[in-house]
N, C-alpha and C positions, 0 to 999 in steps of 0.2 A: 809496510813491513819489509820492501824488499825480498830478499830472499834469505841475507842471512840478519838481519838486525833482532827477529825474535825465534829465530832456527831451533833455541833453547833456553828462549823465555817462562816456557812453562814450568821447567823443572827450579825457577828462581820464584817462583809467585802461584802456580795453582793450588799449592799446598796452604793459603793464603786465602782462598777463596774467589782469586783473579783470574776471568781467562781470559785468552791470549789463541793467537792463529800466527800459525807455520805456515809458511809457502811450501809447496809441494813441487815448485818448480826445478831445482837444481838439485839432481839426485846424488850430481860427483860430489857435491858438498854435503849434502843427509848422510853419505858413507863417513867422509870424513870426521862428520859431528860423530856418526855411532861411534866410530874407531877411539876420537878421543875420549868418549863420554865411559866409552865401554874399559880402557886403559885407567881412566879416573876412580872408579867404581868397582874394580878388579871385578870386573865380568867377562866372563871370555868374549872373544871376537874372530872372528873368520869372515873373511874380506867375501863379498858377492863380485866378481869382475865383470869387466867388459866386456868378456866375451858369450857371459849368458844371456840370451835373446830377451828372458824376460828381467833384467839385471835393473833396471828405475821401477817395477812393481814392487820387486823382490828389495831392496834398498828401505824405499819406503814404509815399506811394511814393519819390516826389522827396525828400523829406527821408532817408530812410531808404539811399536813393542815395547822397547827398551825403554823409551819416556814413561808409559805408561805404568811399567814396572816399578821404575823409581820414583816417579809421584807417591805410587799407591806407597811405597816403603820409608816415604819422603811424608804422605799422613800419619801412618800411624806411629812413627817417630813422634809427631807434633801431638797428636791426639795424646801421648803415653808423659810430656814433657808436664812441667809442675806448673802452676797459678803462679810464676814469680814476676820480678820485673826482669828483663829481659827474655823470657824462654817463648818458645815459638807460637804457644798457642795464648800467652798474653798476646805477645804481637797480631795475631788472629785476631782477638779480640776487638784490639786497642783500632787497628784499620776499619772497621766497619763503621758503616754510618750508624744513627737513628733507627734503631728496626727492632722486633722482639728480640732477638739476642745479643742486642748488643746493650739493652734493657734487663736481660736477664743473667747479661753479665755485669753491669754493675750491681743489679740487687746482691748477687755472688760476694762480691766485692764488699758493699756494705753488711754483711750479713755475718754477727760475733759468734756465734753459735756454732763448736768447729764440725758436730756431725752433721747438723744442715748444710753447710759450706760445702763440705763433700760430698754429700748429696745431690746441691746445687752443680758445682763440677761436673759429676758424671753426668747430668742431664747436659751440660754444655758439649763436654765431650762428645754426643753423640749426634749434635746437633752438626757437627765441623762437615762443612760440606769442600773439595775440593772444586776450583775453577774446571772449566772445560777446555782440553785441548783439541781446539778447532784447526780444521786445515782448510788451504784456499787453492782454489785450481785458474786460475786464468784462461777461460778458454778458446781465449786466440791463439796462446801456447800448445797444440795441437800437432808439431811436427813430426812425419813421417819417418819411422826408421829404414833404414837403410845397411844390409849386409853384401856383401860382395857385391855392392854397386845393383843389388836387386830389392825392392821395397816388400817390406814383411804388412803381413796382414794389419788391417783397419786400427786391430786393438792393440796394437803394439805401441802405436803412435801415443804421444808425449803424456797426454791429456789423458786418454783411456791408461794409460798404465800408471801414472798418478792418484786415477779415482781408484781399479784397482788395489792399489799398494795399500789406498787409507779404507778398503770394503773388506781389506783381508784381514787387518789389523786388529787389535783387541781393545779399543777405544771405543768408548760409546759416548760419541759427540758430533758436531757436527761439520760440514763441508760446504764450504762455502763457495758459490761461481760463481766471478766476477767478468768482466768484459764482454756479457752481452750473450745471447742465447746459441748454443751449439747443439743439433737437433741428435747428429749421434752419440756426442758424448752422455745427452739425456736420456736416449732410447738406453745406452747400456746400463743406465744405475739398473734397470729392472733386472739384470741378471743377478741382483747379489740380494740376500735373504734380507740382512742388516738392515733395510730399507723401507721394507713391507711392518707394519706392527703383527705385534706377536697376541695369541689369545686375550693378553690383557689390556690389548691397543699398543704396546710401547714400543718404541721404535727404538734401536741399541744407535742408530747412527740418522742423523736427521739432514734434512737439506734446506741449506739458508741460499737466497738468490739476491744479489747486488742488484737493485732496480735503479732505473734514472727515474720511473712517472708510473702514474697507476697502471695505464694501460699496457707498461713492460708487464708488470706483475700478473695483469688477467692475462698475456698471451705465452706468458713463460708458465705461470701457473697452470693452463688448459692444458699444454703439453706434454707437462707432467703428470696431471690428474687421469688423463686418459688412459696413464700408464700402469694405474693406479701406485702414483708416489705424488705423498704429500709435502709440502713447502712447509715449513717449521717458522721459517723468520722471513721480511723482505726485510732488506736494507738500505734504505736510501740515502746516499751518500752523494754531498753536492756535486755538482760536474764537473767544477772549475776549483772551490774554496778544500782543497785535498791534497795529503799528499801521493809521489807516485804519479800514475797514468792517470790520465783528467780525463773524463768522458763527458765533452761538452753536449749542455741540450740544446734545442736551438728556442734559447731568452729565455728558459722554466726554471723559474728560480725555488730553492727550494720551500719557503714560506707555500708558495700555492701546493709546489708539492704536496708538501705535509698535510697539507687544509684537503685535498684528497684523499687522500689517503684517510683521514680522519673521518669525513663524510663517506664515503664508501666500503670502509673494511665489512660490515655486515654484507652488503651485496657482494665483495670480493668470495668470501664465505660460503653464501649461500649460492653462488653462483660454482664455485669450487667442487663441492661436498659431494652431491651428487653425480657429477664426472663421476671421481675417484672412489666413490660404491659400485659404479656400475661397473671401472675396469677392475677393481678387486673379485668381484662376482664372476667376474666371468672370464677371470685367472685363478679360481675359484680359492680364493685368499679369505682369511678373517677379516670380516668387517668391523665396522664399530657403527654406534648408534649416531654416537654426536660428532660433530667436528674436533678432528684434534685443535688443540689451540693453537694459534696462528699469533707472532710481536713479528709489529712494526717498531724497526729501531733507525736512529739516524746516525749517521756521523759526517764530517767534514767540517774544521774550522770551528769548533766549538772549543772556546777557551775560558770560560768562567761560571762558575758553580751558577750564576743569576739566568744566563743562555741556557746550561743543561734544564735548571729544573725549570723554565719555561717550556721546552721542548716537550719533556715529560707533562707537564702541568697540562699548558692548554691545547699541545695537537696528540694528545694522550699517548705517546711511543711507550713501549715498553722498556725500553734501556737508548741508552746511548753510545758512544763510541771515539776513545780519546786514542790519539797514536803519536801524532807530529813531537808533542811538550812529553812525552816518555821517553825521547829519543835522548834527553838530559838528564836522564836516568839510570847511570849505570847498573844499577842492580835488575833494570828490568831489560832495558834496549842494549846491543853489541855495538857501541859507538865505539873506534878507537880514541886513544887519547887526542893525537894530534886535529880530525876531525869533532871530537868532543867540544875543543876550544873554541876551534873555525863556528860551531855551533850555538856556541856562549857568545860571541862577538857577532852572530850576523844581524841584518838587519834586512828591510826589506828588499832592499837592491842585493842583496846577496843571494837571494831567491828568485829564480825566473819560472815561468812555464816556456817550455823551451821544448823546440822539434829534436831531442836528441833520443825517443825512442825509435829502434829501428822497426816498431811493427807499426809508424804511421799513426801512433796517437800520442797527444800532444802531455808533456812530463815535466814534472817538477824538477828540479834538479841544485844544490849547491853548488853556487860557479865557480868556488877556490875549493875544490874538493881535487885529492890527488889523481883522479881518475880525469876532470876537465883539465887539470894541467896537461895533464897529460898528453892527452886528445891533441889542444893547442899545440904542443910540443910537436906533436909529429907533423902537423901541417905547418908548421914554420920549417921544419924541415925536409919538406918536400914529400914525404911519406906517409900522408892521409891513412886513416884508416884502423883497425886497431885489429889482432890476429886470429880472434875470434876462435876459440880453444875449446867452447864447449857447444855452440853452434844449435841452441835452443830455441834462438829467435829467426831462424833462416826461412825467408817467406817468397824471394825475389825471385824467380827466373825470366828474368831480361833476358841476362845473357848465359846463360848455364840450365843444363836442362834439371839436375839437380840442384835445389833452391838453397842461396847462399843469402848473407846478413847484410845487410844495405849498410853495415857498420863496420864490417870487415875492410882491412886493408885491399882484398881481390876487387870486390862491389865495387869499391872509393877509384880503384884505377881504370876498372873496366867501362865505370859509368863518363870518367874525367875523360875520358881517351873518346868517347861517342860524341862528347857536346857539340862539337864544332860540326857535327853533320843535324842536328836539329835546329837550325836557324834563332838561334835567338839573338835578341838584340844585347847591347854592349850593358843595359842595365840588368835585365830581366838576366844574363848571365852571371851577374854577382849575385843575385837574390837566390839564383841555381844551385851555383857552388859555396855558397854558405848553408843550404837545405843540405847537402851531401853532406859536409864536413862535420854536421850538428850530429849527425849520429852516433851515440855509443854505446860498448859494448857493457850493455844493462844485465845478461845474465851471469857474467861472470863476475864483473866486478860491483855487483849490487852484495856481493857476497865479501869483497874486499875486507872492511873492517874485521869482521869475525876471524878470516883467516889471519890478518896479520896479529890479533892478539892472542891469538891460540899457539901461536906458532907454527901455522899447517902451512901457511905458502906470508913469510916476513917480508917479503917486498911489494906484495900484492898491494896494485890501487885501490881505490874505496871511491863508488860514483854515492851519493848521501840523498836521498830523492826525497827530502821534507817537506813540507808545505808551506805556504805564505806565515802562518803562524807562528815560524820560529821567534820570528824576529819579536813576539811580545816576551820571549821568557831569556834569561840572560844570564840565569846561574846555573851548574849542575844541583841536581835535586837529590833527596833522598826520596823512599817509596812510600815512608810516611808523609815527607812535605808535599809528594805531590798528588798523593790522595787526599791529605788535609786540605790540597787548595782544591781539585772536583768539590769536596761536600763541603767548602765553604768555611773550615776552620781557620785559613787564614789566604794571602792573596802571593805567588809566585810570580803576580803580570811586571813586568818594567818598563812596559812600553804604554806611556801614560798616552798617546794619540791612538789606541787603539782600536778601531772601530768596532762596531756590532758584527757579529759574524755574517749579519743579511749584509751588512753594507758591504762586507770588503768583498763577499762575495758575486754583488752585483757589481764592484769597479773589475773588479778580475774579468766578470764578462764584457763589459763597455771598451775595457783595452782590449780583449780580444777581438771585438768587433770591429774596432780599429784597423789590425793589425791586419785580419784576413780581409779588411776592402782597400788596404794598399796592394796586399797582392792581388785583388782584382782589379785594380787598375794597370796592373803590370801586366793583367791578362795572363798571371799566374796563378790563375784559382778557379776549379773545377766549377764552382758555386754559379746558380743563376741569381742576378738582382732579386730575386723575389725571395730567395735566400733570407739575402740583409733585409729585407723589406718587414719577413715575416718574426726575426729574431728581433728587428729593435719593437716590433707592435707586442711580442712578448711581455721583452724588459719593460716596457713605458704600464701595462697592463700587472706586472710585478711590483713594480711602484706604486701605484694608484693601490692594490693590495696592502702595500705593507704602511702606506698612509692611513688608511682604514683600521689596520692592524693598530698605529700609534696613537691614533684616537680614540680607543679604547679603552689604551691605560694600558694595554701588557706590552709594551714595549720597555726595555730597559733605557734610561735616560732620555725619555721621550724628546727633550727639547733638543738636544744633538741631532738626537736618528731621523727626525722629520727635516733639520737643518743637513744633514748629508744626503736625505733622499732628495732633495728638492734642487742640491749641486748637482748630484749625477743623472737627477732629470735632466739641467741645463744644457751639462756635457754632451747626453745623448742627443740632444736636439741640435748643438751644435754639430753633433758626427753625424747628424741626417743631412745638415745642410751642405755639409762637406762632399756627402757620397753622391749631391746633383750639380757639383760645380762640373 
């Protein structure tokens, strides 16, 4: 999602029944969006500045308001429009799959009798459910504010004032953490009511948690049970087959994933439940009887209606999760045009996982995007580094006691200017200064696109962070062609070599496996041997898996998928041989 590709996706598709998650990360931009949206919509505006202390809760909130305002004004517009061809709640309609109402809309449809008809209607009409607007916290994203060079308390920092913003708000949806468990940002949800269910169990705001493996979810889960706050969704999203920040597993592919997950969600549960009565009890909260319900959903690298509803089918997920192939979406994604094209034309060499995030986790990145020109640009001209202006990802203090962005132009010089006092050798120094130069500035120009078509900042880069997957779709889409191609009405793929989503995601891991045992050969990698030792008996164990899996019969084009698993066993064994020469 970046930060700004779906900033204001929701007000184009909730109304629609789609939802869609906001990054919470970049607040200067959440102002921004209010200001235009609120100027769009003759709503008043009154700017929150920089100078109030609590000015990224305060932002959030208010934007967050204003969305939800015009949704709801944005339904019942749709709910009030007529049964025609074009009108919004045809189109409502027309987008759903196979389900009672989209059954109860054709019988509508066929039905001559015009006071039934209208009957039928208002029964639809009231069925019109709006998508959810979800927001997402990152919470490595965590950075400490700072006023007269003095740091303001705990809850001010990045991350608590973000959940904030979305607990104060008047949405009832949910919030999503991603990157991994942060103990205080989870101790604070308890401060906000939104959280706890009410007399009739309902929760106005719910918590979804990004898992990599089961055992994240029972240890993210405990910690919040104990607090009494329950988990609504895990998400499991590949490590590697994604776009954005990759959080590699080490060789847990997601097939076995799933197949846990699938086998153990009752013990998840029942293991769960009672924590979180005993810490309701004795915060003396309403309980409930049963477990609230708890979906497993997946996403990463799923591109074809036959993948989802296997997913759905045989490791029982509750939903799924498409992101990458909406990015060719104008009406839903903030691609600019020039980037739109770059989009349409790439292919997989267009696409890297690349060390260019600066908080140290490994990122997707479009390499003819204006923001890599960019970058390159300044290091051919001697002036590494990029100015870093909004300073959300600042993590380093090397050398500054106030922590600055490894992607800054300060970091890039401060770092170049020490090398020659850490002894490296003539090789391991190129390997050095191309890790430095790879960094760039992600928070501000993840936002690029949107600013330059809005008009709020026309020169603005645009860094475009999609995943391996673009490279199978190759035309801009409309929002019907590309939910006709999810439920299978017809195919958007163009990339006729394109593998299973298990396979490409297990070659994404075997390259990277690769790549991090030359830098252990350079003796440029923290990793011990047992490391690689323990990731390839993974992968080889992920294979034998998804072999089992294609003799089954549920594998898609069986005789391929067992011919691609049985190369990149090859491969693997060849990179075993390699890491003992």
């Amino acid at each position: 999602m970046g930060t700004g590709f779906t900033i204001d996706t929701p007000l184009r598709i909730a109304k629609y029944g789609i939802s869609s998650v906001i990054s919470l990360v970049d607040d200067i931009l959440i102002e921004q969006m209010r200001k235009f949206h609120c100027e769009k919509s003759d709503r008043p505006y009154e700017e929150i500045p920089d100078s109030n202390d609590d000015a990224r809760a305060m932002r959030i909130t208010a934007y967050l308001n204003l969305l939800n305002s015009l949704i709801q004004s944005g339904i019942e517009a749709l709910k009030a429009s007529p049964f025609e061809s074009g009108s919004q709640i045809t189109r409502y309609f027309e987008l759903l799959p196979e389900c009672p109402p989209k059954q109860a809309y054709q019988e509508m449809l066929a039905t001559t009798d015009p006071q039934e008809k209208e009957q039928l209607q208002e029964v639809l009409r009231s069925q019109v459910v709006p998508g959810s607007i979800d927001v997402n916290i990152m919470t490595k994203l965590n950075r400490d504010l700072y006023r007269n060079g003095e740091k303001l308390s705990p809850e001010f920092a990045d991350a608590m004032a973000a959940l904030r913003g979305f607990a104060k708000s008047t949405l009832e949806s949910a919030i999503i953490f991603s990157a991994g468990m942060n103990p205080h940002l989870y101790s604070y949800l308890a401060q906000f009511e939104d959280f706890f269910p009410d007399e009739q169990g309902f929760m106005k705001k719910k918590i979804v948690l990004k898992v990599s493996d089961h055992r994240s979810a029972i240890i993210q889960g405990k910690y919040l049970a104990k607090r009494g706050l329950w988990v609504s969704e895990y998400r499991v999203e590949s490590g590697l087959n994604c776009g954005g920040h990759a959080f590699a597993t080490k060789g847990e592919l997601m097939g076995p994933i799933l197949e846990e997950f699938k086998c153990k969600l009752p013990q998840l549960i029942e293991t769960l439940h009672p924590i979180y009565i005993k810490a309701l009890i004795e915060h003396d909260r309403t309980t409930v009887d049963k477990p609230h319900p708890v979906r497993i959903t997946v996403q990463g690298g799923i591109g074809t209606t036959e993948e989802d509803e296997f997913l759905r089918q045989y490791y029982n997920v509750d939903g799924t999760g498409w992101c990458t192939p909406f990015m060719l979406v104008p009406e839903v994604a903030n691609v600019d045009e020039e980037h739109l094209e770059k989009l349409v034309q790439a292919t997989e060499k267009d696409v890297r996982l690349t060390d260019g995030s600066p908080l140290g986790i490994l990122y997707w990145n479009l390499l003819n995007s204006s923001s890599e020109m960019t970058r390159i640009s300044r290091i051919q001209k001697g002036k590494p580094g990029a100015p870093c202006p909004k300073k959300y990802a600042v993590t380093n203090t090397e050398f500054t006691k106030i922590p600055i962005c490894t992607a800054s132009r300060v970091y890039q010089k401060l770092k170049l200017e020490h090398l020659p006092s850490e002894g490296y050798s003539e090789a391991q120094l190129a390997v050095v200064k191309e890790d430095i130069f790879a960094k760039a500035c992600i928070c501000h120009e993840l936002g690029g696109s949107v600013k330059t078509m809005l008009g709020i900042e026309p020169t603005a880069t645009s860094t475009i962070c999609c995943g391996p997957g673009i490279a199978d779709f190759s035309k801009v889409a409309s929002l019907e062609e590309m939910v006709g191609h999810i439920y299978g009405r017809l195919s958007l793929l163009t990339n006729p070599d394109r593998p299973h989503m298990f396979i490409r995601e297990l070659k994404i891991y075997i390259d990277n496996l690769r790549e991090e045992m030359e830098r252990y050969s350079l003796k440029l990698s923290t990793r011990a041997s047992k490391y690689f030792q323990e990731v390839r008996e993974n992968l080889l164990k992920g294979i034998e898996y998804y072999q089992r899996l294609a003799l089954e019969g549920v594998a898609e084009n069986r005789r391929r998928f067992l011919a691609d698993l049985e190369s990149l066993r090859k491969e693997l064994e060849d990179l075993h041989l390699m890491s003992k020469v």
